[in-house]
C-alpha positions in Angstrom: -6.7 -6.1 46.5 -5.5 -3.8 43.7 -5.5 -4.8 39.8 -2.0 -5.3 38.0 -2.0 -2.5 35.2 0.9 -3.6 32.4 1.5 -0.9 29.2 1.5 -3.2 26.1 4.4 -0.8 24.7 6.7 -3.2 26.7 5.1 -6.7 27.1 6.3 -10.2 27.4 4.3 -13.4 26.8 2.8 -14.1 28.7 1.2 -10.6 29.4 -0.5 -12.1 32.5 0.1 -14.8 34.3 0.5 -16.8 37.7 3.4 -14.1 38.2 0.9 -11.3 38.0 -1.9 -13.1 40.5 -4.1 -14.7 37.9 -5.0 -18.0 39.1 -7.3 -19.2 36.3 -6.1 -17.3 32.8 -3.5 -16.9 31.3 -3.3 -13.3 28.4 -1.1 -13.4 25.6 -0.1 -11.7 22.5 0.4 -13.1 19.1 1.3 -11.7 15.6 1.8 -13.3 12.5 3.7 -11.3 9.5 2.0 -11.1 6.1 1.9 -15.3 4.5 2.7 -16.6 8.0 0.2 -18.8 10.8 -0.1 -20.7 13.5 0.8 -23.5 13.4 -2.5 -26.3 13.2 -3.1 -27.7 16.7 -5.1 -29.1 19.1 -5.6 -29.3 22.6 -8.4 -29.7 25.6 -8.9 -26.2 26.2 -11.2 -23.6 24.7 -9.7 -20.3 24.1 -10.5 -16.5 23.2 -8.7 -14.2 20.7 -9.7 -11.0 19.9 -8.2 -9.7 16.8 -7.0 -6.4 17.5 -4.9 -5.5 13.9 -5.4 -7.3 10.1 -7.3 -9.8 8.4 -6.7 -13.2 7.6 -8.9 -16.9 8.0 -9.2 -19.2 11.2 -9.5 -22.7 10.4 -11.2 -24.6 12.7 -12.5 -28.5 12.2 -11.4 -27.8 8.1 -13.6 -24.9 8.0 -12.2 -22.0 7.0 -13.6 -18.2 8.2 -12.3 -15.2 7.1 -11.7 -12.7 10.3 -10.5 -9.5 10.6 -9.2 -6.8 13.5 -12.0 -6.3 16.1 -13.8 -9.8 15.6 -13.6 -11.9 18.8 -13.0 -15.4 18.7 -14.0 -18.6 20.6 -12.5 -21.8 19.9 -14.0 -24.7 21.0 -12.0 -27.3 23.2 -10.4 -30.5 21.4 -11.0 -28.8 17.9 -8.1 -28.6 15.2 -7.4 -24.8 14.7 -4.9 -22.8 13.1 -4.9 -18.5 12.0 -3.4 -17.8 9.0 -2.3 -14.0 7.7 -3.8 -13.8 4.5 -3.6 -10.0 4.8 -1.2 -6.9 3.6 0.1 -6.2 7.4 0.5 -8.1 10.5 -2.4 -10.0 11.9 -2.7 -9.4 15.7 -4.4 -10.9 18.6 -4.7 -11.1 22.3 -5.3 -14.5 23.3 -6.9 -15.7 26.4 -6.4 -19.3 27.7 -6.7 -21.7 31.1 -3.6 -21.4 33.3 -2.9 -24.7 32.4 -1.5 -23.9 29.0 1.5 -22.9 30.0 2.3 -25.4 32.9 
């Protein structure tokens, strides 16, 4: 079985997904401009985000963290979560997630 290589100079969301083979995870990229977030949300998966450009805060349960590019993230499952750029340039991050997210 060979790996599915994809240069991130021309990606779509999702990066990976069932049309790439992955049966359990689905990889995406999200930026937020300079003032902008996600918007606040919930659901019954954990996921993982790496920050890979910026700063900004992740609120999480009403607690708010400051985090910043090369922090890596876990958000608990069923917990109220939203990143916010509070930052001079884009925040970036490559977000991992159940398959199920996007069925």
């Amino acid at each position: 079985m060979e790996p599915i290589i994809k240069n991130f100079a021309n990606f779509q969301n999702p990066i990976l997904s069932k049309e790439d083979g992955a049966r359990k995870y689905v990889m995406l990229y999200v930026q937020h401009e300079p003032g902008e977030n996600s918007p606040l949300h919930i659901h019954p998966w954990e996921h993982q985000a790496f920050i890979t450009e910026g700063s900004g805060k992740l609120f999480c349960d009403g607690v708010e963290y400051p985090i910043s590019k090369g922090d890596c993230i876990r958000v608990p499952e069923n917990t109220e979560h939203q990143f916010r750029n509070t930052g001079e340039v884009k925040l970036s991050r490559v977000t991992v997630n159940p398959i199920s997210s996007v069925e």
